[in-house]
mmCIF file as Biopython writes it, N, C-alpha, C and O atoms, coordinates in Angstrom:
data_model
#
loop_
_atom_site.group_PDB
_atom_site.id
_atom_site.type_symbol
_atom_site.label_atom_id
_atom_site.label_alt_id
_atom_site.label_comp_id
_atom_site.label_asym_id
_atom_site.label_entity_id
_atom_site.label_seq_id
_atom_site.pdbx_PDB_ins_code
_atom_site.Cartn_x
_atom_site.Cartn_y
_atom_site.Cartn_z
_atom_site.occupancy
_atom_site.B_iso_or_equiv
_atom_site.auth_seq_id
_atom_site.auth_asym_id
_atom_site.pdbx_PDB_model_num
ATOM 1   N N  . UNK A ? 1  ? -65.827 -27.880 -5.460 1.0 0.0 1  A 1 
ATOM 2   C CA . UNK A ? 1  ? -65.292 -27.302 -4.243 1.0 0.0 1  A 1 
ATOM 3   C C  . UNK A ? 1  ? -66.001 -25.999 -3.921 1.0 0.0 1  A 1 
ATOM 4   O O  . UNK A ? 1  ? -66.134 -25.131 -4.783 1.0 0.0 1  A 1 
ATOM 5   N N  . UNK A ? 2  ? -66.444 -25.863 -2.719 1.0 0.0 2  A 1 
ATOM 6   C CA . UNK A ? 2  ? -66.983 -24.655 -2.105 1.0 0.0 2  A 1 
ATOM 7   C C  . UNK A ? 2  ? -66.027 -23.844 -1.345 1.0 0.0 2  A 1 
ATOM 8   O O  . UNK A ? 2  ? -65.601 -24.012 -0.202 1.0 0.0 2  A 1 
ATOM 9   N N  . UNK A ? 3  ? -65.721 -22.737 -2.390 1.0 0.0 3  A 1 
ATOM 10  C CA . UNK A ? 3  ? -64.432 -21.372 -1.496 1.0 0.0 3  A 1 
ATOM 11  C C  . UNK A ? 3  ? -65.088 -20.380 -1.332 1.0 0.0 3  A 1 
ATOM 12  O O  . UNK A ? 3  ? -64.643 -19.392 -1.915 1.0 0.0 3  A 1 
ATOM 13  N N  . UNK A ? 4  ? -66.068 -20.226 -0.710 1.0 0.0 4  A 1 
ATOM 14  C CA . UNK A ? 4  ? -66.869 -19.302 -0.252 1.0 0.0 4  A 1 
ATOM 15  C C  . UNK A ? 4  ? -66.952 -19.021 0.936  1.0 0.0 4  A 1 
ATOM 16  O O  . UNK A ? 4  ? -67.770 -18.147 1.219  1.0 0.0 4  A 1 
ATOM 17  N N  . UNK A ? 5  ? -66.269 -19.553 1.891  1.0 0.0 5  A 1 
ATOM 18  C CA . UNK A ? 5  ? -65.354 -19.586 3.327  1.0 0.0 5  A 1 
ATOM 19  C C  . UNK A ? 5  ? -64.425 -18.924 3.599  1.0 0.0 5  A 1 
ATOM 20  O O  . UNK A ? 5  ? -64.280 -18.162 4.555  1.0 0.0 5  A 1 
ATOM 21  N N  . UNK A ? 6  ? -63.265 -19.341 2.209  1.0 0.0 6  A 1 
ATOM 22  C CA . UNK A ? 6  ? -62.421 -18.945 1.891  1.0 0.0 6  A 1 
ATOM 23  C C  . UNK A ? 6  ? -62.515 -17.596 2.023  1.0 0.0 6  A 1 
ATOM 24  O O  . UNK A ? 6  ? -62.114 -16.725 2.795  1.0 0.0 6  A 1 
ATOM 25  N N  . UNK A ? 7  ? -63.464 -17.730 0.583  1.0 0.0 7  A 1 
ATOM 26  C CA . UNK A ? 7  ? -63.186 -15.957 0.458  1.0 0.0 7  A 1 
ATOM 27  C C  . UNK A ? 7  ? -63.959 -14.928 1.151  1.0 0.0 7  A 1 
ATOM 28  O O  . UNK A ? 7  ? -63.798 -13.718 0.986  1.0 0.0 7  A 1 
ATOM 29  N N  . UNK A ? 8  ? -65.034 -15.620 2.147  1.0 0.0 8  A 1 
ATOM 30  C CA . UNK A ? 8  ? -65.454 -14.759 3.291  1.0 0.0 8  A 1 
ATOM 31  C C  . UNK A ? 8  ? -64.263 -14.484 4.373  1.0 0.0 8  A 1 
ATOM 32  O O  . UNK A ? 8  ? -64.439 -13.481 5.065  1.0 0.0 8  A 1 
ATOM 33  N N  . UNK A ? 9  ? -63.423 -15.017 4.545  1.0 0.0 9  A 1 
ATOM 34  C CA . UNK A ? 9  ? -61.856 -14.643 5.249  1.0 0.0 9  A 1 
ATOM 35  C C  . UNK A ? 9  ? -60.828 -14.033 4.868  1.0 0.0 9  A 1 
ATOM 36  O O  . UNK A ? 9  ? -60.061 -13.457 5.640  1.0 0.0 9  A 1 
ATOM 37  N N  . UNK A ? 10 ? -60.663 -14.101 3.336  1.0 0.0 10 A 1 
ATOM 38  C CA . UNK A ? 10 ? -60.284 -13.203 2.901  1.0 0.0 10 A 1 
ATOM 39  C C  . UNK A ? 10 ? -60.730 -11.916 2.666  1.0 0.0 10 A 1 
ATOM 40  O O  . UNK A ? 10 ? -59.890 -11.018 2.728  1.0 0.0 10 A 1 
ATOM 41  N N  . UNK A ? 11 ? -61.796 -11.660 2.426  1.0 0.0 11 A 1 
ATOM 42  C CA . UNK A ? 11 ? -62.293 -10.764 2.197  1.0 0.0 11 A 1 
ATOM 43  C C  . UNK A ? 11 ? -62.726 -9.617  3.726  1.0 0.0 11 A 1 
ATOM 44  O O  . UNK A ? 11 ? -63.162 -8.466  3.736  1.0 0.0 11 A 1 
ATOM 45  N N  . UNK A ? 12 ? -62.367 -10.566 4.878  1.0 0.0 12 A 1 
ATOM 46  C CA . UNK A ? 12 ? -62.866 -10.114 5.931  1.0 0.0 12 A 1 
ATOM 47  C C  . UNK A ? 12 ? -61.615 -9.438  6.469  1.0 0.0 12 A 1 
ATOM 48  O O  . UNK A ? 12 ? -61.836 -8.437  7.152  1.0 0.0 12 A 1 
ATOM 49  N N  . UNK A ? 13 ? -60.202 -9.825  6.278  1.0 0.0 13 A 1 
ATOM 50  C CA . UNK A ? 13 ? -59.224 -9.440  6.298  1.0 0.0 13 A 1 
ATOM 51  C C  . UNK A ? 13 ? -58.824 -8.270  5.803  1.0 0.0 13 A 1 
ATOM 52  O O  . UNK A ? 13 ? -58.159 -7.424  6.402  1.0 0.0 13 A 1 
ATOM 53  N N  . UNK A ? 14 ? -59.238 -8.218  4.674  1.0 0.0 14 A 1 
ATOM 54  C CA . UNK A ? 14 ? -59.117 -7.007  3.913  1.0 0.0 14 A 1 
ATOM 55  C C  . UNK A ? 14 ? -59.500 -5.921  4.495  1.0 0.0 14 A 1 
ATOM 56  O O  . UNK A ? 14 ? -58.680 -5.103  4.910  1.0 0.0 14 A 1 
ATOM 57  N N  . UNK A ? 15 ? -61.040 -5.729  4.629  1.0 0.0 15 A 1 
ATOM 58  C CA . UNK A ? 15 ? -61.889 -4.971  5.156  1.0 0.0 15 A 1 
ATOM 59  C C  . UNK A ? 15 ? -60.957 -4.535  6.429  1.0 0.0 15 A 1 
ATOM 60  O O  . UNK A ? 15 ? -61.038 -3.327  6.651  1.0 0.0 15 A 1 
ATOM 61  N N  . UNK A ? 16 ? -60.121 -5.224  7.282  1.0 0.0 16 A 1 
ATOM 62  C CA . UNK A ? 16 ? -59.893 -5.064  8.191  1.0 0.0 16 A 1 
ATOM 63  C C  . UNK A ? 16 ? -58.820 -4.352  8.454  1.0 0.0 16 A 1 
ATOM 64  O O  . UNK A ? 16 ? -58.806 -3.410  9.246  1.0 0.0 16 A 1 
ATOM 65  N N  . UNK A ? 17 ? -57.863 -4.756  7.810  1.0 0.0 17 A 1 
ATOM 66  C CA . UNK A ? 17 ? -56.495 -4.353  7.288  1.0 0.0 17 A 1 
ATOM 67  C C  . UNK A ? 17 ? -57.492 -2.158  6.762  1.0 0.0 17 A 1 
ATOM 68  O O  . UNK A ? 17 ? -57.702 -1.169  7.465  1.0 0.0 17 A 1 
ATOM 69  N N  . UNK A ? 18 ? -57.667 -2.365  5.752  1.0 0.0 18 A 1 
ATOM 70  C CA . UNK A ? 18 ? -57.986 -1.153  5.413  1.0 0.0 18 A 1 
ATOM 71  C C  . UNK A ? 18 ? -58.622 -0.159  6.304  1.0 0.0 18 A 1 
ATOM 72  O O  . UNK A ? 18 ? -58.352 1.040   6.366  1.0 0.0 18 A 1 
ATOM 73  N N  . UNK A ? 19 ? -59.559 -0.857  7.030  1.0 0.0 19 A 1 
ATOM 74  C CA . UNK A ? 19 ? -59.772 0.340   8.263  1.0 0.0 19 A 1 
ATOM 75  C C  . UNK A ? 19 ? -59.052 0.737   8.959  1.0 0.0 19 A 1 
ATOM 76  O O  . UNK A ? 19 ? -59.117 1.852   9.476  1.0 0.0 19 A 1 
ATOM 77  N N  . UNK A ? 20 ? -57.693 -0.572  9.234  1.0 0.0 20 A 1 
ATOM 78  C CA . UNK A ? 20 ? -56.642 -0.346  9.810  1.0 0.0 20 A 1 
ATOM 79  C C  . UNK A ? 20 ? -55.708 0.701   9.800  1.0 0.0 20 A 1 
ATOM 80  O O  . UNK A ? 20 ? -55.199 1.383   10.690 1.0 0.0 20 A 1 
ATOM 81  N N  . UNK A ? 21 ? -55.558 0.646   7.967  1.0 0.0 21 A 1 
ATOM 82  C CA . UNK A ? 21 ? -54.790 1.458   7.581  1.0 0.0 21 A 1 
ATOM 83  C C  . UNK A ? 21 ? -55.381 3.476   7.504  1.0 0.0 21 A 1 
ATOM 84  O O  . UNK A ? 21 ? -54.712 4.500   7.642  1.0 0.0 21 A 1 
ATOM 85  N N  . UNK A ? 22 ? -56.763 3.283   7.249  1.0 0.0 22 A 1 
ATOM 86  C CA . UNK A ? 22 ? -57.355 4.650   7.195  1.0 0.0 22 A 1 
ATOM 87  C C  . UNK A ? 22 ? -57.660 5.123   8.941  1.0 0.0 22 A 1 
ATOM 88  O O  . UNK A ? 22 ? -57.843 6.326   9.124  1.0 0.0 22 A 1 
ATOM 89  N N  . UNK A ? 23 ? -57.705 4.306   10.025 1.0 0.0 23 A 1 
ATOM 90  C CA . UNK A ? 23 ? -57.159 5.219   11.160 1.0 0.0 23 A 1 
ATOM 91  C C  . UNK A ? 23 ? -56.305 5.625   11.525 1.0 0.0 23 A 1 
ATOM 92  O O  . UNK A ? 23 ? -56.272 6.484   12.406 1.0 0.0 23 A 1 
ATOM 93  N N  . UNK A ? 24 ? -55.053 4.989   10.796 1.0 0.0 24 A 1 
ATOM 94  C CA . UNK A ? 24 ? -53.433 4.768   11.510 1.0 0.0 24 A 1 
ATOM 95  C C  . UNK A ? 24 ? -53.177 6.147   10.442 1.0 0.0 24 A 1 
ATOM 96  O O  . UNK A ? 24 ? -52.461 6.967   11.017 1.0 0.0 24 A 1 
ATOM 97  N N  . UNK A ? 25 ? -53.542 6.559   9.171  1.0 0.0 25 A 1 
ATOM 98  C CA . UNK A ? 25 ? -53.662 7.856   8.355  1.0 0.0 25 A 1 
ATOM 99  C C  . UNK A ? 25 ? -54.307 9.235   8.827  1.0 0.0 25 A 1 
ATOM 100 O O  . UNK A ? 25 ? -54.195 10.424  8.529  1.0 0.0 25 A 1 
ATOM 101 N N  . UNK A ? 26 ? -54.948 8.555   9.607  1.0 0.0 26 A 1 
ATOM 102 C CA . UNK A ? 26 ? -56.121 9.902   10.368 1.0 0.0 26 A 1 
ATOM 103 C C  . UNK A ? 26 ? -55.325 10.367  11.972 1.0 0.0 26 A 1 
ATOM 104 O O  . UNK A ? 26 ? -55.606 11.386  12.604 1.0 0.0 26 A 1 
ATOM 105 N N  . UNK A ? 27 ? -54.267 9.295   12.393 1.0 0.0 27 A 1 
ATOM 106 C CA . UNK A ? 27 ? -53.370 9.897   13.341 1.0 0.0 27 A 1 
ATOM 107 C C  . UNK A ? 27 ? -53.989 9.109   14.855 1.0 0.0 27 A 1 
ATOM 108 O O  . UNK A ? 27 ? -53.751 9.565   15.974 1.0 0.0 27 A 1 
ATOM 109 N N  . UNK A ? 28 ? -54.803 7.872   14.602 1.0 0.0 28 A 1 
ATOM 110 C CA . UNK A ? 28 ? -56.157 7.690   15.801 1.0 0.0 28 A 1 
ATOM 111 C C  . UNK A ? 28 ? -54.714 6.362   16.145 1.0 0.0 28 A 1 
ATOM 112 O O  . UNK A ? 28 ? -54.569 5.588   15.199 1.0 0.0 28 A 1 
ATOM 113 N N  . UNK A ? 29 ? -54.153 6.221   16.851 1.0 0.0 29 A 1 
ATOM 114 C CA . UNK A ? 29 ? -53.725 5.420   18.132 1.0 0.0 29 A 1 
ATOM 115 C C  . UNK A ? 29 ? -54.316 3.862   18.364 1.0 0.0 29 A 1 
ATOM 116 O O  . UNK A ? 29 ? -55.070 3.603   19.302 1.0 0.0 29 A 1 
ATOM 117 N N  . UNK A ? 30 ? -53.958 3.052   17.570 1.0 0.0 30 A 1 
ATOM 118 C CA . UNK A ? 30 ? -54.160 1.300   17.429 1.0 0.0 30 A 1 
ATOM 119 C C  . UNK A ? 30 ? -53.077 0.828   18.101 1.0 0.0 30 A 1 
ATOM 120 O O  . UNK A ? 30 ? -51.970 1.361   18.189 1.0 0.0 30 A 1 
ATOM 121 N N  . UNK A ? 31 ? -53.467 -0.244  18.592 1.0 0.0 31 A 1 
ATOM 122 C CA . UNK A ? 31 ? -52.591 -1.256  19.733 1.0 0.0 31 A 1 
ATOM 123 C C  . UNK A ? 31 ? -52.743 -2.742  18.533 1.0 0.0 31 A 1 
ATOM 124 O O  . UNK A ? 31 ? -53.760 -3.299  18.118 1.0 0.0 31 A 1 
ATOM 125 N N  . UNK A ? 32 ? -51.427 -2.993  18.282 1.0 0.0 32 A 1 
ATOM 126 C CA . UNK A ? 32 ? -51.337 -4.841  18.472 1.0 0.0 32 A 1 
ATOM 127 C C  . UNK A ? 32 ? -52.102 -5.700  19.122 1.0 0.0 32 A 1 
ATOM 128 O O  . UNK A ? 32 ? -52.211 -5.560  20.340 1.0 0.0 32 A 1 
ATOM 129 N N  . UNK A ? 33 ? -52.951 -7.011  18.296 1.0 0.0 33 A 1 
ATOM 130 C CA . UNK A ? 33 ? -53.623 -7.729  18.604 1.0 0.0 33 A 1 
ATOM 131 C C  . UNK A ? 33 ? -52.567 -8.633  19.140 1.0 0.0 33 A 1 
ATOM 132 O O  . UNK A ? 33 ? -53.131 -9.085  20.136 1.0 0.0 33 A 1 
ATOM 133 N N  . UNK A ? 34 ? -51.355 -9.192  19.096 1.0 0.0 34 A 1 
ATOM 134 C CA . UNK A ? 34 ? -50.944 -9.523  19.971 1.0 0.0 34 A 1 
ATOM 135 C C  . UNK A ? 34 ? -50.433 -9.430  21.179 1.0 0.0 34 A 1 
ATOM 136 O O  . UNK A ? 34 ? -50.516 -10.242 22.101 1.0 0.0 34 A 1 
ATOM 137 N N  . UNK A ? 35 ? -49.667 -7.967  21.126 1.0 0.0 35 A 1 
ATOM 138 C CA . UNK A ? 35 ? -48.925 -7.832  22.313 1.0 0.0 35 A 1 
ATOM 139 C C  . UNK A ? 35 ? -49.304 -6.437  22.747 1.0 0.0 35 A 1 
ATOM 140 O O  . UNK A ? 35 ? -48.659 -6.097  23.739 1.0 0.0 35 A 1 
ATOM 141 N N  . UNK A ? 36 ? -49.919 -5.774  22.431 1.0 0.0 36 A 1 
ATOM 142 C CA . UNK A ? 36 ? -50.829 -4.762  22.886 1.0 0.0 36 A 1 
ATOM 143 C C  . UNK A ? 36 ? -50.092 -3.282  22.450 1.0 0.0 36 A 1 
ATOM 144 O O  . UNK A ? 36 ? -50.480 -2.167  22.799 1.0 0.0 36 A 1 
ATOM 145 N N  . UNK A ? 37 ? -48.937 -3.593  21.600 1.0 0.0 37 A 1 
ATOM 146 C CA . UNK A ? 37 ? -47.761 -2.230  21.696 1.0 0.0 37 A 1 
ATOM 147 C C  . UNK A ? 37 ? -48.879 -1.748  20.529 1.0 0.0 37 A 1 
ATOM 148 O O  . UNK A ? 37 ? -49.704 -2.444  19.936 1.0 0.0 37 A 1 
ATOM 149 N N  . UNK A ? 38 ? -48.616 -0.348  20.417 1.0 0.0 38 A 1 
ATOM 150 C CA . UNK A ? 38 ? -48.455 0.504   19.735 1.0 0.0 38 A 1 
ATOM 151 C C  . UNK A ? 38 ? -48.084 0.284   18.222 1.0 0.0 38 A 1 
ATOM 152 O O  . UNK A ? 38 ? -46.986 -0.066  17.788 1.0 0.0 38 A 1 
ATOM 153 N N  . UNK A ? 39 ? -49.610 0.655   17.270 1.0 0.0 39 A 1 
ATOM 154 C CA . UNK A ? 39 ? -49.302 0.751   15.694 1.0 0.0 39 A 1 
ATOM 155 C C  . UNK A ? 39 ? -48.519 1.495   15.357 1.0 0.0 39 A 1 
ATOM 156 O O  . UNK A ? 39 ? -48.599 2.538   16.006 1.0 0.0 39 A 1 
ATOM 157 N N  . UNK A ? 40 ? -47.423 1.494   14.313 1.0 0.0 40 A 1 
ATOM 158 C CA . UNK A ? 40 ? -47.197 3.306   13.405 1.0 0.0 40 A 1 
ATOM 159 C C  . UNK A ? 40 ? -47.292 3.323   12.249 1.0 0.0 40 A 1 
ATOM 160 O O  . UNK A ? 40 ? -46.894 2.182   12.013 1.0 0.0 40 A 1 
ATOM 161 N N  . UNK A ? 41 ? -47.459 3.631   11.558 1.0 0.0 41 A 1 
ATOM 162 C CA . UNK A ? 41 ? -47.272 3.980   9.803  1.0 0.0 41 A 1 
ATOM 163 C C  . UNK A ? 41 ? -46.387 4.739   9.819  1.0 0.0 41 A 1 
ATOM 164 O O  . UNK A ? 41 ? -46.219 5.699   10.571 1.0 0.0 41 A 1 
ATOM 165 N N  . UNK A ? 42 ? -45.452 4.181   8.588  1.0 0.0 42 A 1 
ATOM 166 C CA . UNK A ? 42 ? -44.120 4.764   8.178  1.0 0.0 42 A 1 
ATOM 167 C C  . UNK A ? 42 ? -44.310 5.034   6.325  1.0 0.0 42 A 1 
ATOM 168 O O  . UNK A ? 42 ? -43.730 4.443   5.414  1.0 0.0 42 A 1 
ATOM 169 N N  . UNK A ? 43 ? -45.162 5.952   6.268  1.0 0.0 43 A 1 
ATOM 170 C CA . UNK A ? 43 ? -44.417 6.338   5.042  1.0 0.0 43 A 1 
ATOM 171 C C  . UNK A ? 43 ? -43.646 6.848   4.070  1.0 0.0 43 A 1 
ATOM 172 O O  . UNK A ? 43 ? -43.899 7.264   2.940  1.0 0.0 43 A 1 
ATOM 173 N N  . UNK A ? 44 ? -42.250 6.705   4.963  1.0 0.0 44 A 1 
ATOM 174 C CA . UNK A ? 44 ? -41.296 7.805   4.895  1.0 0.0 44 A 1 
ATOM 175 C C  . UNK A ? 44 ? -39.925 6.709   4.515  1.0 0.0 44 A 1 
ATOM 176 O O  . UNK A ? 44 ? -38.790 7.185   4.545  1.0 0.0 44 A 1 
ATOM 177 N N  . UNK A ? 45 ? -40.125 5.291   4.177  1.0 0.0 45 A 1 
ATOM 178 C CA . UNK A ? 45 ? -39.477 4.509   4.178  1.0 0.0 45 A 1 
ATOM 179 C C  . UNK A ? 45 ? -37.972 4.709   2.466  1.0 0.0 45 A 1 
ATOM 180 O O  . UNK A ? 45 ? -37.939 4.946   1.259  1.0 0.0 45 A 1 
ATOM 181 N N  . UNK A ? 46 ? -37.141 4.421   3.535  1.0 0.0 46 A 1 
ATOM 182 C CA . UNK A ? 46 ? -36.259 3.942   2.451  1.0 0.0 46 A 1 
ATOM 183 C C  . UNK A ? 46 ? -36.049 3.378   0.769  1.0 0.0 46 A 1 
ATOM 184 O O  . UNK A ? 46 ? -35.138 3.401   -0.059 1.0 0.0 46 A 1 
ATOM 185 N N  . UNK A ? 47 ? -37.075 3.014   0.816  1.0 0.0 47 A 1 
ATOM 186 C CA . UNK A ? 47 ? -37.629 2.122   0.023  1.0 0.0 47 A 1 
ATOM 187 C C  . UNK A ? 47 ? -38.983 2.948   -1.177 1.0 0.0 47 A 1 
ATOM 188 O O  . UNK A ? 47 ? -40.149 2.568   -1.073 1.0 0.0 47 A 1 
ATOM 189 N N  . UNK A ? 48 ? -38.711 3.730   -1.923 1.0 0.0 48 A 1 
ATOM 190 C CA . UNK A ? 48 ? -39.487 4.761   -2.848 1.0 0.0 48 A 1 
ATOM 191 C C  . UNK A ? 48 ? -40.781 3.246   -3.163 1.0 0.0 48 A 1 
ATOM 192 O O  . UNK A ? 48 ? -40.595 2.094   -3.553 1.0 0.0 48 A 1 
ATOM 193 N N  . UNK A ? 49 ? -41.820 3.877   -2.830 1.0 0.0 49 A 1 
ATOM 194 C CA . UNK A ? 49 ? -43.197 3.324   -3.392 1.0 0.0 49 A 1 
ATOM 195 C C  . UNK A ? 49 ? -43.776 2.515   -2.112 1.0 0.0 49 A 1 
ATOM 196 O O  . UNK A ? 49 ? -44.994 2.358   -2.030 1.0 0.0 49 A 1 
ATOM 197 N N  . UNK A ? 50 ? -43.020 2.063   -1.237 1.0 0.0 50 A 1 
ATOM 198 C CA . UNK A ? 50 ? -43.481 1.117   0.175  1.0 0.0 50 A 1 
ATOM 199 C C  . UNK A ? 50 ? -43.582 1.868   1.270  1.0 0.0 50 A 1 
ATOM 200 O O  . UNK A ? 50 ? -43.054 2.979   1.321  1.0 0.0 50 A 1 
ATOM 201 N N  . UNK A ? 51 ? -44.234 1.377   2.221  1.0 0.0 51 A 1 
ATOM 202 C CA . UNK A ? 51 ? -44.796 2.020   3.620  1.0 0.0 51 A 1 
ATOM 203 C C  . UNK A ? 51 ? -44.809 0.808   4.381  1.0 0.0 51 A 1 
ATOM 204 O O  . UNK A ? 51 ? -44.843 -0.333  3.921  1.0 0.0 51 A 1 
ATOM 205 N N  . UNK A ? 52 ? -44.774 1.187   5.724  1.0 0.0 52 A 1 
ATOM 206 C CA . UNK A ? 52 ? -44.881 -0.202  6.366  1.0 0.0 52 A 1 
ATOM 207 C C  . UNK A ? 52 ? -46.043 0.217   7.732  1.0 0.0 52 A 1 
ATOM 208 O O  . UNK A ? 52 ? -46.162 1.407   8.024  1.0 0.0 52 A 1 
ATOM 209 N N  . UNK A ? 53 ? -46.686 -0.629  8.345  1.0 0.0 53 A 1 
ATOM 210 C CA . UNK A ? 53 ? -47.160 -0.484  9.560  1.0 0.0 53 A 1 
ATOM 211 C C  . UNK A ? 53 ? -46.867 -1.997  10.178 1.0 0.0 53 A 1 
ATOM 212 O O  . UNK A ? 53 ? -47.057 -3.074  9.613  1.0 0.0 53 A 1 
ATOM 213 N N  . UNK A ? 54 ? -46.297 -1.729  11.632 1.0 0.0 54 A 1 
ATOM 214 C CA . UNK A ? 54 ? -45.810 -2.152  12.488 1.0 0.0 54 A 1 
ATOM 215 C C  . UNK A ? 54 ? -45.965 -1.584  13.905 1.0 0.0 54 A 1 
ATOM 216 O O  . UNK A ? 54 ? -46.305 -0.481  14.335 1.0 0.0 54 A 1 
ATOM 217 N N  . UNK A ? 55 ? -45.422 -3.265  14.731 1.0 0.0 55 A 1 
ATOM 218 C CA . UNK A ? 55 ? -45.463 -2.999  16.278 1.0 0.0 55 A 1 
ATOM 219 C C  . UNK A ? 55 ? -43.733 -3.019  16.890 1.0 0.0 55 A 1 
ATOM 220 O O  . UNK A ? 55 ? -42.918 -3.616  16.186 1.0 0.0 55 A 1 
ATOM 221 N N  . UNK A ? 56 ? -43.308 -2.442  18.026 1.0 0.0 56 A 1 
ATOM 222 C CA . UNK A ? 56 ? -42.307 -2.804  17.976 1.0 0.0 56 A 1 
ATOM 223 C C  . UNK A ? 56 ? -41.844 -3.919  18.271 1.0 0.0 56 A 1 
ATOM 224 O O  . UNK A ? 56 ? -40.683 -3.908  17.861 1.0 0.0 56 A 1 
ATOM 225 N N  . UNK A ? 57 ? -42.090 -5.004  18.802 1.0 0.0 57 A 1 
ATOM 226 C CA . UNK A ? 57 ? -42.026 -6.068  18.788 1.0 0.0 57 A 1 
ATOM 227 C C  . UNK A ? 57 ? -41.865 -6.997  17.340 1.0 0.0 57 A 1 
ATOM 228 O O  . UNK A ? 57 ? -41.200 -8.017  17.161 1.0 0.0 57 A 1 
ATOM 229 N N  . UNK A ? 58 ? -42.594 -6.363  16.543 1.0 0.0 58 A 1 
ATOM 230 C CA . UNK A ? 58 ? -42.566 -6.914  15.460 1.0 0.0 58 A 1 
ATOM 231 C C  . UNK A ? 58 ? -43.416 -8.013  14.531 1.0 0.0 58 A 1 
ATOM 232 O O  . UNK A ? 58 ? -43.381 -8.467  13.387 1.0 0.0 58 A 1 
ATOM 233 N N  . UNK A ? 59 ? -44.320 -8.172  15.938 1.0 0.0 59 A 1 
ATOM 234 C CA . UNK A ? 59 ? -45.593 -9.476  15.593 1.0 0.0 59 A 1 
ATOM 235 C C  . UNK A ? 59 ? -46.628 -8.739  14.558 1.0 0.0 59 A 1 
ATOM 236 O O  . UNK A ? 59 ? -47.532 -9.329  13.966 1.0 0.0 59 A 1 
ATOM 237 N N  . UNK A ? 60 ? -46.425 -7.779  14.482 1.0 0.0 60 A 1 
ATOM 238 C CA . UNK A ? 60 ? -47.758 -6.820  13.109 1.0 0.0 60 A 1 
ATOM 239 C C  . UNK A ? 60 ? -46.514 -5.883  12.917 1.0 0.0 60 A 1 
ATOM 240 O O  . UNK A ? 60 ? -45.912 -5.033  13.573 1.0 0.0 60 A 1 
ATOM 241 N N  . UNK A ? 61 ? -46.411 -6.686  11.241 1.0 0.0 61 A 1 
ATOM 242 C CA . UNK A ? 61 ? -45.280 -6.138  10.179 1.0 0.0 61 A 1 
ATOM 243 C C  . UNK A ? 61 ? -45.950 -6.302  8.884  1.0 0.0 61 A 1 
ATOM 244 O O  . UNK A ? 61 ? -45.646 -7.301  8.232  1.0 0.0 61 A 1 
ATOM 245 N N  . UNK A ? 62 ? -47.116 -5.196  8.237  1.0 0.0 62 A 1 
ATOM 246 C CA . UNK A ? 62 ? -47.376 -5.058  6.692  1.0 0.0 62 A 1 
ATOM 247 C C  . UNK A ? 62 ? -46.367 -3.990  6.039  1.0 0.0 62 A 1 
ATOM 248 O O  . UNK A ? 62 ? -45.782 -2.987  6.446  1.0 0.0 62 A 1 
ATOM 249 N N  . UNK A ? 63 ? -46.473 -4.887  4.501  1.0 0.0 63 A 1 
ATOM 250 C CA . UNK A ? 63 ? -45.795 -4.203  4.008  1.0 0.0 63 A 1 
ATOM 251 C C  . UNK A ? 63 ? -46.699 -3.436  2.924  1.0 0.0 63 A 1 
ATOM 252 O O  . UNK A ? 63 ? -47.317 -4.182  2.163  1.0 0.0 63 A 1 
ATOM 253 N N  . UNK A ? 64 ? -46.901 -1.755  2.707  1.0 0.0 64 A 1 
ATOM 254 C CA . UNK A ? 64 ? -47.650 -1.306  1.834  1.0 0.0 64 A 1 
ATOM 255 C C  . UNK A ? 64 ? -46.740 -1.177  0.866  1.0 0.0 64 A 1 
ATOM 256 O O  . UNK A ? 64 ? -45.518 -1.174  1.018  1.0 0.0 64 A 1 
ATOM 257 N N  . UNK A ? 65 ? -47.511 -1.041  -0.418 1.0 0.0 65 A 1 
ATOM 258 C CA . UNK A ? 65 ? -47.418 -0.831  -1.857 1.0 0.0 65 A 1 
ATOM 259 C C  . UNK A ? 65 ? -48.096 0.783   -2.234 1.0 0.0 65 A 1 
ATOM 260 O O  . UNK A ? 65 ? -49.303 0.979   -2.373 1.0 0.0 65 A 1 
ATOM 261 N N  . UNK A ? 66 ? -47.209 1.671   -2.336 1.0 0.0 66 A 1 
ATOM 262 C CA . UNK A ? 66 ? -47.984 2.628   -2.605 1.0 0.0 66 A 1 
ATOM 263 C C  . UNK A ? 66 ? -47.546 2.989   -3.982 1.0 0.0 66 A 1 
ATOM 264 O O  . UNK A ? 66 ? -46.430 3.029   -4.502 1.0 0.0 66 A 1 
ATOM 265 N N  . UNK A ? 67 ? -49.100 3.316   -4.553 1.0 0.0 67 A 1 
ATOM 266 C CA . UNK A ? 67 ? -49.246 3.869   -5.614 1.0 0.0 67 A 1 
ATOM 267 C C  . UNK A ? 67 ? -49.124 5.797   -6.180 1.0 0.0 67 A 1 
ATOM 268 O O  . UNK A ? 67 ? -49.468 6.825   -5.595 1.0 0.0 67 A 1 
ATOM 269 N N  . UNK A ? 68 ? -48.593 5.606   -7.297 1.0 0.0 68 A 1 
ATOM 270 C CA . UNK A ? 68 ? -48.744 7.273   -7.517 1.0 0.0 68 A 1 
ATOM 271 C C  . UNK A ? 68 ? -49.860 7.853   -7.282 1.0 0.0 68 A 1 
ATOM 272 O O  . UNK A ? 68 ? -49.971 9.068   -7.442 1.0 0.0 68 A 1 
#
């Protein structure tokens, strides 16, 4: 089996997600690929060690894992 597709999509995701996350840290203003609203990062969550970024709509909902 050839997963080298695979993991060119995964891996492309990633990349993507993380730039995501290091503009939405730097304070720079991202819109939803679906519905055009407004990113935020919340790392102020309820939840000791998690962060979330989201739209309000709700169609872009990650959940971060933060480390010490």
């Amino acid at each position: 089996m050839d997963f080298s597709n695979l993991n060119k999509k995964a891996s492309d995701s990633f990349y993507k997600q993380r730039n995501m996350l290091k503009q939405l840290a730097q304070g720079k203003t991202l819109k939803c690929e679906k519905c055009n609203g407004v990113l935020t990062l919340d790392l102020a969550t309820s939840e000791s060690g998690k962060g979330l970024v989201k739209c309000k709509q709700g169609c872009t909902d990650i959940v971060l894992e933060l480390g010490a």
